[in-house]
One Martini backbone bead per residue (centre of mass of N, CA, C, O) as a GRO file, in nm:
protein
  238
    1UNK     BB    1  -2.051   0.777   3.270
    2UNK     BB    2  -1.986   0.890   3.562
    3UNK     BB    3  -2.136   0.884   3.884
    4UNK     BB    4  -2.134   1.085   4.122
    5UNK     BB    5  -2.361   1.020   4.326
    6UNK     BB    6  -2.210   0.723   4.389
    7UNK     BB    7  -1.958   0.814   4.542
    8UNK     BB    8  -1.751   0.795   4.740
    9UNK     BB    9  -1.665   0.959   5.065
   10UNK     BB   10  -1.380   1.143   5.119
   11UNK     BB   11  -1.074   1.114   5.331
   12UNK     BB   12  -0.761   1.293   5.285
   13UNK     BB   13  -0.430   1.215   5.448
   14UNK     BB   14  -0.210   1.440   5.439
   15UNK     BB   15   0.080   1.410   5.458
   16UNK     BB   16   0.382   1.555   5.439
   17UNK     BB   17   0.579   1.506   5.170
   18UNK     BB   18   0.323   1.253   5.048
   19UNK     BB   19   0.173   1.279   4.753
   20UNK     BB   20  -0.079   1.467   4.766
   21UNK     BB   21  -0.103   1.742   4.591
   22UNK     BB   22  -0.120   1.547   4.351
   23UNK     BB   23  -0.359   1.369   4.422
   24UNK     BB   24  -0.554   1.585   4.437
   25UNK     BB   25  -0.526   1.711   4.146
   26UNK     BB   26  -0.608   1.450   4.009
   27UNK     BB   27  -0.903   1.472   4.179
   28UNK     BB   28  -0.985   1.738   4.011
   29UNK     BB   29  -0.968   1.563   3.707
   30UNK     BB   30  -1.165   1.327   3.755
   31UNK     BB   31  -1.427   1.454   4.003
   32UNK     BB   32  -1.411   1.706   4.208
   33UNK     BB   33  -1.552   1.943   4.016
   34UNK     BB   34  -1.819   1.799   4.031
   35UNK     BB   35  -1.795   1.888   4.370
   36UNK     BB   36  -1.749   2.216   4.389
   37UNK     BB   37  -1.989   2.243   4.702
   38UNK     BB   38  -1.852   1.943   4.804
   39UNK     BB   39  -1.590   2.059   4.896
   40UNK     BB   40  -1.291   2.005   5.134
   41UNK     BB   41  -1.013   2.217   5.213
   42UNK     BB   42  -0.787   2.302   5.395
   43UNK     BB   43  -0.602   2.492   5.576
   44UNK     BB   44  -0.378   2.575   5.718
   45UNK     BB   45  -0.308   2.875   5.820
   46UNK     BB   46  -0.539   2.903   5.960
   47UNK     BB   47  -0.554   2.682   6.161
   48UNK     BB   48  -0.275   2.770   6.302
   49UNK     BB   49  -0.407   3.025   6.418
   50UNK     BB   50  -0.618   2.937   6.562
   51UNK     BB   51  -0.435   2.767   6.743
   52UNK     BB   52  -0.320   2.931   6.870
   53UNK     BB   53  -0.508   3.130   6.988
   54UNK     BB   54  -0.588   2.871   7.173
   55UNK     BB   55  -0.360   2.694   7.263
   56UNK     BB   56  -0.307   2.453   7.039
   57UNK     BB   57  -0.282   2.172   6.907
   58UNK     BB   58  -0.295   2.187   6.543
   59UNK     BB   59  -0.389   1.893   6.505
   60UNK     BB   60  -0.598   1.856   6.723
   61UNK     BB   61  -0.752   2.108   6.597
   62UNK     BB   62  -0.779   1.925   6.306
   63UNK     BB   63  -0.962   1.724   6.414
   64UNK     BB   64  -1.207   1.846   6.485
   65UNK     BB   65  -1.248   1.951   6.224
   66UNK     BB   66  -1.271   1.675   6.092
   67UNK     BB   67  -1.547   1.617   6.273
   68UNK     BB   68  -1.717   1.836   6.105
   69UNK     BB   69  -1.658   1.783   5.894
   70UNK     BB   70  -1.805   1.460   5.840
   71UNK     BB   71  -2.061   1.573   5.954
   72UNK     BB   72  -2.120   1.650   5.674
   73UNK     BB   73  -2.346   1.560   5.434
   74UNK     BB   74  -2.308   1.714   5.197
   75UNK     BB   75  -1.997   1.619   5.153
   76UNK     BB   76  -1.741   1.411   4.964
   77UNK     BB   77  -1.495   1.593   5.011
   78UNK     BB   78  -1.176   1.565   5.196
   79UNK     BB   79  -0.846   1.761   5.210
   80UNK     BB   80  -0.562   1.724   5.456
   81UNK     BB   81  -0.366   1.808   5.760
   82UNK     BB   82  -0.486   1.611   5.903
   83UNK     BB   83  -0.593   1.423   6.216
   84UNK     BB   84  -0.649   1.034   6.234
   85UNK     BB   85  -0.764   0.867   6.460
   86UNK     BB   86  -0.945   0.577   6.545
   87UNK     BB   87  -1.178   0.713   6.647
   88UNK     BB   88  -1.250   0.874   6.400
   89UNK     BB   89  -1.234   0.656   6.212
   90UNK     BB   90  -1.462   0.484   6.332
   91UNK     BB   91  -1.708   0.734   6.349
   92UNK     BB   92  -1.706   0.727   6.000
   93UNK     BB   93  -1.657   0.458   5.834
   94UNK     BB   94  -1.935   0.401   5.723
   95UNK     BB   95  -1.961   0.670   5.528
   96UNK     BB   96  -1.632   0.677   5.485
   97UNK     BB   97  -1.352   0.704   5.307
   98UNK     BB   98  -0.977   0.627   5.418
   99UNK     BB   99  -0.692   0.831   5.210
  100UNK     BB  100  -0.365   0.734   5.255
  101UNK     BB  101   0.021   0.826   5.237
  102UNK     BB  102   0.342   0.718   5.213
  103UNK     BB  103   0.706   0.708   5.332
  104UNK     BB  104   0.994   0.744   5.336
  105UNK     BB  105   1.168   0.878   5.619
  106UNK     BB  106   1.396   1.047   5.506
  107UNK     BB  107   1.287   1.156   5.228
  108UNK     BB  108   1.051   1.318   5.405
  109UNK     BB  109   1.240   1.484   5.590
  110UNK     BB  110   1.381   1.613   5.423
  111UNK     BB  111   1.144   1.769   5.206
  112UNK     BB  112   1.042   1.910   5.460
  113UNK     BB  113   1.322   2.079   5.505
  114UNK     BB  114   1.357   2.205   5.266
  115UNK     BB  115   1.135   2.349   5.169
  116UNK     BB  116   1.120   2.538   5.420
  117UNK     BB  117   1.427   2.629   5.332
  118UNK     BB  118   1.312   2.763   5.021
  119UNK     BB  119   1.039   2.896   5.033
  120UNK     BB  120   0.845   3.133   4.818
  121UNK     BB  121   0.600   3.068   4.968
  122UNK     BB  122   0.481   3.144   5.278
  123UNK     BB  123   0.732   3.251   5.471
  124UNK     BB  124   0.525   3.263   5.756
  125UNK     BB  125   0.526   2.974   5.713
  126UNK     BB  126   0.719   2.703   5.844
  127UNK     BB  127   1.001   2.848   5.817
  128UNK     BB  128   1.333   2.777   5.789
  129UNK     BB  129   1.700   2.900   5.873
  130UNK     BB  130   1.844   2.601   5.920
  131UNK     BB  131   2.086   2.439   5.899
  132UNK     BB  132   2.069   2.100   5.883
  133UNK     BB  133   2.233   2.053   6.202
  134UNK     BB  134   2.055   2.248   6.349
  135UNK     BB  135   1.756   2.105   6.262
  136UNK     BB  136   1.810   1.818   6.388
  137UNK     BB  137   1.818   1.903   6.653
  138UNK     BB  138   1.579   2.083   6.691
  139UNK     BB  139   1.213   2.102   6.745
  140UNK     BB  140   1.189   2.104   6.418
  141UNK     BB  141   1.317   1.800   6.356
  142UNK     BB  142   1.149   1.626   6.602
  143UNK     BB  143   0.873   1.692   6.485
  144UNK     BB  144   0.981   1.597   6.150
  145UNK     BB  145   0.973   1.242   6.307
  146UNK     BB  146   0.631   1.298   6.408
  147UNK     BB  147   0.431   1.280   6.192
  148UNK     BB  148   0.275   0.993   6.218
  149UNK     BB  149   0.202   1.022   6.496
  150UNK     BB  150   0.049   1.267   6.505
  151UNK     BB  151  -0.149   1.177   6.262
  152UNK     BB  152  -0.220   0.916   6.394
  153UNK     BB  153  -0.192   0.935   6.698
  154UNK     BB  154  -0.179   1.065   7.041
  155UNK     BB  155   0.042   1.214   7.026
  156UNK     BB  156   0.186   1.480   7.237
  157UNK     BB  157   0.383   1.675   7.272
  158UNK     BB  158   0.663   1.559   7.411
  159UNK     BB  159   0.676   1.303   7.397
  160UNK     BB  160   0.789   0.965   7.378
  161UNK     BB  161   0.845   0.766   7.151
  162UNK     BB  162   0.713   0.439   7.071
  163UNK     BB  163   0.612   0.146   7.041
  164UNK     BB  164   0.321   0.172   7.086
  165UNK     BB  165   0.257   0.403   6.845
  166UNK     BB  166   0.353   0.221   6.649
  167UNK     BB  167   0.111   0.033   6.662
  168UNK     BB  168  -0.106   0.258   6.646
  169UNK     BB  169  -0.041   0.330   6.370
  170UNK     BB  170  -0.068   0.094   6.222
  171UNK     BB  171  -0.317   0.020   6.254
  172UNK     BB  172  -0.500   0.236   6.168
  173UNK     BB  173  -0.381   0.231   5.869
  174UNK     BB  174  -0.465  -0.094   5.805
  175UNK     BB  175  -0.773   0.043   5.803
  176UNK     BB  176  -0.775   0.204   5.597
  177UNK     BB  177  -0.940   0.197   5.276
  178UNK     BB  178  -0.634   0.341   5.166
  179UNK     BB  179  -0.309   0.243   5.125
  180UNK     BB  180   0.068   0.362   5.118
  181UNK     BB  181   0.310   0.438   4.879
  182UNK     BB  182   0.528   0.658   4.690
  183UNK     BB  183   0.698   0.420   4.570
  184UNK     BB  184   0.373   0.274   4.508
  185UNK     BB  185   0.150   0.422   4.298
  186UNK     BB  186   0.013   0.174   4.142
  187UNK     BB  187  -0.129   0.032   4.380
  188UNK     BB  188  -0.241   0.243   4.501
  189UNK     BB  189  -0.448   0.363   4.264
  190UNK     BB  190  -0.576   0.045   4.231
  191UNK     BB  191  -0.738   0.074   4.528
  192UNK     BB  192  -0.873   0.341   4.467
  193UNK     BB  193  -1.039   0.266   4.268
  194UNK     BB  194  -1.175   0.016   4.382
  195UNK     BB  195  -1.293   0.172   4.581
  196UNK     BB  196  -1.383   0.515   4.468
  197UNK     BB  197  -1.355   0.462   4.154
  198UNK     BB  198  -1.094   0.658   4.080
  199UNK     BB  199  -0.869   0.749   3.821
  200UNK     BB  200  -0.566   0.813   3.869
  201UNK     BB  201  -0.338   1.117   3.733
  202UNK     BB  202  -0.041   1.121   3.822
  203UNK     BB  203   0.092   1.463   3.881
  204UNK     BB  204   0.335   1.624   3.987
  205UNK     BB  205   0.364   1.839   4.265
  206UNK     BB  206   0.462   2.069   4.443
  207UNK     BB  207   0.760   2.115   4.392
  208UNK     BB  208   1.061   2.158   4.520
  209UNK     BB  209   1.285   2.392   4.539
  210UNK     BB  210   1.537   2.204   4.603
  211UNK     BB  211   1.769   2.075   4.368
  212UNK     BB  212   1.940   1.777   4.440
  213UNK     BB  213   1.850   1.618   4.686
  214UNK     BB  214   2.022   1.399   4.908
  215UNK     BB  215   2.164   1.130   5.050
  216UNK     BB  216   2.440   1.202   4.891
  217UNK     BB  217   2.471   1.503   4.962
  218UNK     BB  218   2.504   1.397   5.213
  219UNK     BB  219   2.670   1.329   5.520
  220UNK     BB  220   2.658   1.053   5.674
  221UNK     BB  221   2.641   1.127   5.981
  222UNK     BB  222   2.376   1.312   5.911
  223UNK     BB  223   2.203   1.050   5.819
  224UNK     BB  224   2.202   0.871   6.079
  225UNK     BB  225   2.078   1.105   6.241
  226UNK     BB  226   1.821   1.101   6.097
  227UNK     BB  227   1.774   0.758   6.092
  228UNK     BB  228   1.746   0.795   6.454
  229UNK     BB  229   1.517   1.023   6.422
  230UNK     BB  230   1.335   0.799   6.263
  231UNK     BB  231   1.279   0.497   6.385
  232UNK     BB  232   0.973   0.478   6.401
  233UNK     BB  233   0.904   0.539   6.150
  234UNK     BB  234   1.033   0.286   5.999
  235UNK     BB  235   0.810   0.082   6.128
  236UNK     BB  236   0.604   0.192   5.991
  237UNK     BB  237   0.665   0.163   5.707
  238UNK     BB  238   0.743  -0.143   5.700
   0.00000   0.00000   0.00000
């Protein structure tokens, strides 16, 4: 039987729309279940309105939170939608492991769109009502094309994404003790056991409620404009 007290203690960055919520589910039929104690899960709504009251950047306010719980000697299990620069995770990996998932850059950036455009729970939080068109041009577009920059660098709303952002994203994510693709599930999985010990038996969650989207069924020409305003995440991914 696995001893729970021998567990590295985790701290999971889960990017929207890449695989996160199966694999918390996953680690909750595991072994997280066994240190319900000792887990913690971000609110993503709180938080979101917290820094709003505070007038800040809602990911810097969420990295400030993860320096927060990392700081807890009782917690095992940390996991959300946390900003984690190479600061904080210098600052905290001899204690800590550090694991993350990413993804194709136009499916997750898709995936991010419908979500919200069809979302039936939780309708005040990060819903959009624009057509994909509009959507794409909108702040709401180009912020949804800088999620990897936004939670792994410096990168602050307004910036303009370059190539140094994305050297830093590359470096940070390649220092995480476990990292992968969505795409390749085994290799993640099995990276995640030989690190944190845990055999994740991923089922999907939190599935789409828009069912049958994809770059097939979307025109050319705006498949394009979204893999432009996606071109640095795409160096990041590949």
């Amino acid at each position: 039987m696995m001893d729970h007290n021998n567990l590295k203690k985790t701290s999971g960055i889960h990017i929207p729309k890449c695989g996160g919520t199966s694999i918390k589910s996953s680690m909750k039929k595991s072994w997280v279940n066994q240190v319900l104690n000792q887990k913690i899960s971000l609110n993503h709504i709180a938080s979101s309105k917290a820094a709003a009251l505070l007038e800040r950047d809602v990911l810097a306010f969420r990295e400030d939170l993860l320096r927060y719980y990392l700081y807890d000697t009782k917690a095992k299990y940390i996991f959300g939608h946390f900003r984690c620069t190479a600061p904080t995770r210098n600052l905290f990996q001899s204690l800590w492991t550090f694991v993350t998932l990413i993804r194709d850059t136009v499916k997750r950036w898709l995936s991010h769109y419908f979500f919200d455009k069809f979302k039936q729970k939780n309708i005040d939080y990060n819903k959009t009502n624009l057509e994909l068109e509009a959507y794409l041009n909108s702040d709401e577009g180009l912020c949804n094309a800088t999620m990897y920059l936004r939670h792994f660098t410096s990168y602050q709303p307004g910036d303009t994404p370059n190539d140094n952002l994305v050297a830093e994203a590359i470096d940070n994510i390649q220092k995480f003790d476990v990292y992968g693709i969505l795409e390749d599930m085994p290799s993640f999985t099995k990276a995640n056991q030989h690190c944190t010990g845990t055999n994740l038996k991923i089922i999907k969650s939190n599935k789409n409620p828009k069912r049958g989207y994809g770059k097939d069924n979307i025109p050319a020409s705006l498949v394009q404009e979204i893999e432009e305003i996606n071109q640095y995440h795409k160096k990041i991914y590949q």
